[in-house]
MARPALO-678162 format. One record per residue: residue number from 1; residue in one letter; x, y, z of N, C-alpha, C, O, CB in turn. Coordinates in Angstrom, 2 decimals, padded with zeros to 5 digits. Atoms other than C-alpha are relative to their C-alpha. Glycine has a CB too. Example, Ala and Ser with C-alpha at 12.3 -4.5 7.8 and 13.67 -1.06 7.14 Angstrom:
{1; A; {000.89; -001.19; 000.00}; {012.30; -004.50; 007.80}; {000.90; 001.20; 000.00}; {001.94; 001.18; 000.66}; {-000.99; 000.03; 001.25}}
{2; S; {-000.82; -001.19; -000.06}; {013.67; -001.06; 007.14}; {-000.77; 001.09; 000.73}; {-000.26; 002.20; 000.90}; {000.41; 000.46; -001.42}}
% end
This chain:
{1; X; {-000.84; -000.23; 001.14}; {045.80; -006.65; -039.28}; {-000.20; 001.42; -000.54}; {000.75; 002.00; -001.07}; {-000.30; -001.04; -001.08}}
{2; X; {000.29; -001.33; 000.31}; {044.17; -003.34; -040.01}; {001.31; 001.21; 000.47}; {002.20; 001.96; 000.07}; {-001.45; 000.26; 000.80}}
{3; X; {-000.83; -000.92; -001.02}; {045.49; -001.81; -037.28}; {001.55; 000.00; 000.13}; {002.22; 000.99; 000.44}; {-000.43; -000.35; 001.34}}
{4; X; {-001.64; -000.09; 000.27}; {049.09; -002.80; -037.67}; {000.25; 000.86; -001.16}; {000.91; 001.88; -000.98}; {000.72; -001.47; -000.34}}
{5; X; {000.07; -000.81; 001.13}; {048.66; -001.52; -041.58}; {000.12; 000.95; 000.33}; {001.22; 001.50; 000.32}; {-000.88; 000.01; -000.72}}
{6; X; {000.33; -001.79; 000.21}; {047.19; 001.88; -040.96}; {000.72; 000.51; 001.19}; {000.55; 001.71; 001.37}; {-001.88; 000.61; 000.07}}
{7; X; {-000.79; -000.78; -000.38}; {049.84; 002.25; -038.07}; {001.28; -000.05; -000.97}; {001.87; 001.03; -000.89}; {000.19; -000.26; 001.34}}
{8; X; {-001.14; 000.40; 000.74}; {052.80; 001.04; -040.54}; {-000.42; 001.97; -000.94}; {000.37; 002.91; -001.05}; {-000.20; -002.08; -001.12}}
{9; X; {000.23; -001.55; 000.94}; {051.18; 004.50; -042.73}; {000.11; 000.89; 000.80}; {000.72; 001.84; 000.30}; {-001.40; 000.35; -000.75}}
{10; X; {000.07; -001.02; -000.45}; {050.88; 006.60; -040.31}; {001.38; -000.03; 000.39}; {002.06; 000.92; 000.02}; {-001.03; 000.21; 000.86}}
{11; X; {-001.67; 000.15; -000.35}; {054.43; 005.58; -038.94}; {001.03; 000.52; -001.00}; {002.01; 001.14; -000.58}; {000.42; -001.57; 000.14}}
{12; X; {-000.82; -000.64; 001.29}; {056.08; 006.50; -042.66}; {-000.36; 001.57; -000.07}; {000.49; 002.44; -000.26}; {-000.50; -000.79; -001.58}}
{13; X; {000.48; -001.69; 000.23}; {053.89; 009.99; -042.78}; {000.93; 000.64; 001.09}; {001.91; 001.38; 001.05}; {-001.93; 000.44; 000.36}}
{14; X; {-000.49; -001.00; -001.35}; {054.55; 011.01; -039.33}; {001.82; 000.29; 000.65}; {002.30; 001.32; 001.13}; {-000.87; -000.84; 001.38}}
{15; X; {-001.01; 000.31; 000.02}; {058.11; 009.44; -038.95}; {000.09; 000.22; 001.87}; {001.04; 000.95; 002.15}; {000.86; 000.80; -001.16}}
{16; X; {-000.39; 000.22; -001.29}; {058.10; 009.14; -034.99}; {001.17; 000.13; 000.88}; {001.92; -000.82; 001.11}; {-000.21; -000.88; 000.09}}
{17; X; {-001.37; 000.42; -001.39}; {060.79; 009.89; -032.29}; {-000.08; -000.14; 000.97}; {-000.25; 000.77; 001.77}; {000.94; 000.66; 000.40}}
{18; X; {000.03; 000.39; -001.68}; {060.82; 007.79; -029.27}; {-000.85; -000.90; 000.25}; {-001.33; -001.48; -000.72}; {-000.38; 001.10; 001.00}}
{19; X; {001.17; 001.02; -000.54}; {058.44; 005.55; -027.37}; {-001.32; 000.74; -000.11}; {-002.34; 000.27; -000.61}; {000.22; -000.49; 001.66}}
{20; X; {001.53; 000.12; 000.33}; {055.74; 007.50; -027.25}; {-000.25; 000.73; -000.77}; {-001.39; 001.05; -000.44}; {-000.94; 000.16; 000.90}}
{21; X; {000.46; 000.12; 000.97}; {055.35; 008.83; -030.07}; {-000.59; -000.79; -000.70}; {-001.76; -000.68; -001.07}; {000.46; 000.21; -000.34}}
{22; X; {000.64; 001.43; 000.28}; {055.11; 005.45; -031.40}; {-000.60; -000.49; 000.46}; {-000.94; -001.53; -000.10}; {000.42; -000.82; -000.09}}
{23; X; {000.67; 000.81; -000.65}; {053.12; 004.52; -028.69}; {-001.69; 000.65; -001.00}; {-002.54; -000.12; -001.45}; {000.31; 000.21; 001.95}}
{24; X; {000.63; -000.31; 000.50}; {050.73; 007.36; -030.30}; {-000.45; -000.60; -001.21}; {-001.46; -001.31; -001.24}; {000.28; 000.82; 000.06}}
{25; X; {000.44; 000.89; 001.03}; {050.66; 006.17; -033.71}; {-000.74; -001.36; 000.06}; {-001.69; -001.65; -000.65}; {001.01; -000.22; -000.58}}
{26; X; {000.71; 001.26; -000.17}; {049.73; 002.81; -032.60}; {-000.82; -000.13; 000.47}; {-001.47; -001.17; 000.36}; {000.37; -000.76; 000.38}}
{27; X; {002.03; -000.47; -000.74}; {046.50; 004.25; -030.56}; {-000.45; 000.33; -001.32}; {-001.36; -000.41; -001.68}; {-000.41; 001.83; 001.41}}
{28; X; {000.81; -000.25; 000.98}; {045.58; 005.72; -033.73}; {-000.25; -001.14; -000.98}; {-001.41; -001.33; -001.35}; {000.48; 001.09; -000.59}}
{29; X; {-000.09; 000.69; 000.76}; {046.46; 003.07; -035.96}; {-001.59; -001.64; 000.69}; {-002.27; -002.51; 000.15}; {001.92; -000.18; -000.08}}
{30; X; {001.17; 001.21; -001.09}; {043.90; 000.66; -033.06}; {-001.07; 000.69; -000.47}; {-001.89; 000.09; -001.17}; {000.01; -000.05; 002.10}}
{31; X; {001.21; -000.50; 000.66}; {041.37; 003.83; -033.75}; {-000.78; -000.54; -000.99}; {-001.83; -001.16; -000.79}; {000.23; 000.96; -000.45}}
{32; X; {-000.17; 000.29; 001.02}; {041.40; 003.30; -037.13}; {-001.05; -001.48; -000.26}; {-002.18; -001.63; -000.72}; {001.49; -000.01; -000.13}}
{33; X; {000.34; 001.68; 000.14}; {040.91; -000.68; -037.05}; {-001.62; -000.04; 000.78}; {-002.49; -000.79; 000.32}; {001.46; -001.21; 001.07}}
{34; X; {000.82; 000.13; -001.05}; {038.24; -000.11; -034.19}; {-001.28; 000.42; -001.11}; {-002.16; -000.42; -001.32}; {000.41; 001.03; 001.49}}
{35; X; {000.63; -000.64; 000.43}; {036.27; 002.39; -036.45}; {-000.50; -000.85; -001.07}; {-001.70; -001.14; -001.05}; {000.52; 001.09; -000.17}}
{36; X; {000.48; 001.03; 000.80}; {036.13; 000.02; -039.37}; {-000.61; -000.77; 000.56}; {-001.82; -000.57; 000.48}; {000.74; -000.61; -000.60}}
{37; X; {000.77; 000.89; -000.27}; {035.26; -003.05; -037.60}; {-001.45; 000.50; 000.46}; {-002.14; -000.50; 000.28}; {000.67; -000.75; 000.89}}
{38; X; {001.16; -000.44; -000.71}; {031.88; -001.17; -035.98}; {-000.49; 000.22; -001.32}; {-001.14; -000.73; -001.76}; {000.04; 001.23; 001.14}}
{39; X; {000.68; -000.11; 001.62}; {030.82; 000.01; -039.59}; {000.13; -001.28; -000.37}; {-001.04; -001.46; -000.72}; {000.77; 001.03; -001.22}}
{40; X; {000.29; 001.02; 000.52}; {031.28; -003.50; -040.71}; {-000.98; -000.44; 000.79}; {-001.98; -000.86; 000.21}; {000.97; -000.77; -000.22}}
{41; X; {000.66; 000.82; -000.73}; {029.65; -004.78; -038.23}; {-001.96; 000.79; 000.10}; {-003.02; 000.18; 000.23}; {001.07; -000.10; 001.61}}
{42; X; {001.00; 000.01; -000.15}; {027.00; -002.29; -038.14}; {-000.86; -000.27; -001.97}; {-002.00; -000.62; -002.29}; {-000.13; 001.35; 001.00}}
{43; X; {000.14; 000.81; 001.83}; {026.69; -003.15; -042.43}; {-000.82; -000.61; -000.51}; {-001.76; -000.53; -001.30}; {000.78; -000.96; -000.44}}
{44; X; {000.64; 001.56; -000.37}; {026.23; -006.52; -041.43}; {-000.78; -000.35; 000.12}; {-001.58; -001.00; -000.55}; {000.09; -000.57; 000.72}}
{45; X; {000.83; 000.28; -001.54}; {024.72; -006.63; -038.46}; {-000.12; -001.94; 000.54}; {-000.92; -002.80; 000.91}; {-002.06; 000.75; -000.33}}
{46; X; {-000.30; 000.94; -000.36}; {026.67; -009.22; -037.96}; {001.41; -000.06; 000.67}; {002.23; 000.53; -000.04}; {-000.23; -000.67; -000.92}}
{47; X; {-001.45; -000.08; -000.52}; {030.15; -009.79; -035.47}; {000.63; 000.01; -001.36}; {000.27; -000.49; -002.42}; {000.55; -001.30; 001.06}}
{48; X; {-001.10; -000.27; 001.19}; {033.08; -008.67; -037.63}; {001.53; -001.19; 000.68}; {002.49; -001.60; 000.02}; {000.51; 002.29; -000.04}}
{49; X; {-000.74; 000.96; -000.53}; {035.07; -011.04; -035.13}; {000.19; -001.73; 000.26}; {-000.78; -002.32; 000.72}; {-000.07; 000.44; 000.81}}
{50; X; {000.42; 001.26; 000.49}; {035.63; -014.51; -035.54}; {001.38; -000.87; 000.89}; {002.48; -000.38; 001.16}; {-000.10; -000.07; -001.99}}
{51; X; {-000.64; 001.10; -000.61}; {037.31; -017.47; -033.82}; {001.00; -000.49; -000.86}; {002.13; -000.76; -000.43}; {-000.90; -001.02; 000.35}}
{52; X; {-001.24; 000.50; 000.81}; {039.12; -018.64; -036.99}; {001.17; 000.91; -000.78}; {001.48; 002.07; -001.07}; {-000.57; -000.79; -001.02}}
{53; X; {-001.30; -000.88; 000.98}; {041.97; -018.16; -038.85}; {000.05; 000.46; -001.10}; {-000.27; -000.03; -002.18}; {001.00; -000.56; -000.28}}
{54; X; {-000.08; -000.57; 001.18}; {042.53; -016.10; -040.87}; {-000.01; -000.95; -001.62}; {-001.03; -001.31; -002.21}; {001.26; 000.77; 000.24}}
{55; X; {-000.58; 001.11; 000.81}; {044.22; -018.35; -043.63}; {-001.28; -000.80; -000.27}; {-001.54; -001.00; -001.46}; {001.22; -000.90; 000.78}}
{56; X; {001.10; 000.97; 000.19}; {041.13; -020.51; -043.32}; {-001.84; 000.54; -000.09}; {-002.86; -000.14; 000.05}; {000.25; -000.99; 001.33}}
{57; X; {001.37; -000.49; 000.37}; {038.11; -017.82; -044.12}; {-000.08; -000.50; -001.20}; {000.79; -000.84; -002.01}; {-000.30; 001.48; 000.02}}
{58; X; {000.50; -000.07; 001.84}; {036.01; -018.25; -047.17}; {000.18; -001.59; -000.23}; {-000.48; -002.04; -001.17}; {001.33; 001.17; -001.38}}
{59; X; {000.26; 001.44; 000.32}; {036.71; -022.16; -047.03}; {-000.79; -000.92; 000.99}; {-000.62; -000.95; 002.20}; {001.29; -000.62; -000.19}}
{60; X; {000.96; 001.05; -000.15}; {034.09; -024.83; -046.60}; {000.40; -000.85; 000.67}; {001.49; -001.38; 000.50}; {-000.42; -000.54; -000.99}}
{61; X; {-000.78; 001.63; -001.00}; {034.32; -027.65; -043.86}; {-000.65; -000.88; -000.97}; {-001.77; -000.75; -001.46}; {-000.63; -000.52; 002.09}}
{62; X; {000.31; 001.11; 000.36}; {034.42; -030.76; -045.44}; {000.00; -000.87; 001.15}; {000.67; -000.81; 002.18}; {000.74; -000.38; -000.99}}
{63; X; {000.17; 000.95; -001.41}; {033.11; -033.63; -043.38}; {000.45; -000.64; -000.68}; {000.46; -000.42; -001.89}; {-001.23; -000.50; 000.85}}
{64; X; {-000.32; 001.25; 000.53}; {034.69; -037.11; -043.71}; {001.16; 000.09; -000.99}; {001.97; -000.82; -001.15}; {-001.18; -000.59; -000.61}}
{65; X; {-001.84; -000.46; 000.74}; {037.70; -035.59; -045.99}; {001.19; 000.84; 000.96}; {001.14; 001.80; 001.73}; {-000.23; 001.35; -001.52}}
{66; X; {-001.19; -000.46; -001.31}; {041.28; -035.30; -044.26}; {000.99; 000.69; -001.65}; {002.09; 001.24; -001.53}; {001.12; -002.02; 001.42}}
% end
């Protein structure tokens, strides 16, 4: 999600013509995302990557409740 964001900004600054241009922006905009997650992670020092969904961080499994 980063990485879509901070290409969506760089895409308005730069204003792109063509494929690869845009292909550019969207390497940087991956940079970007890449660079964060490693500082979080080294923060942490814990994976910044996770199996679940989004939508469903930060909440608690309940057992035995549907």
């Amino acid at each position: 999600m980063l990485a879509e964001a901070t290409a969506t900004e760089v895409s308005i600054v730069q204003q792109p013509a063509g494929f690869n241009e845009s292909a550019a922006v969207a390497k940087e905009g991956a940079k970007a995302a890449k660079v964060a997650r490693e500082q979080i992670e080294k923060s942490t020092g814990k994976s910044a990557i996770s199996s679940l969904n989004a939508k469903n961080l930060g909440q608690k499994k309940q057992i035995g409740k549907k």
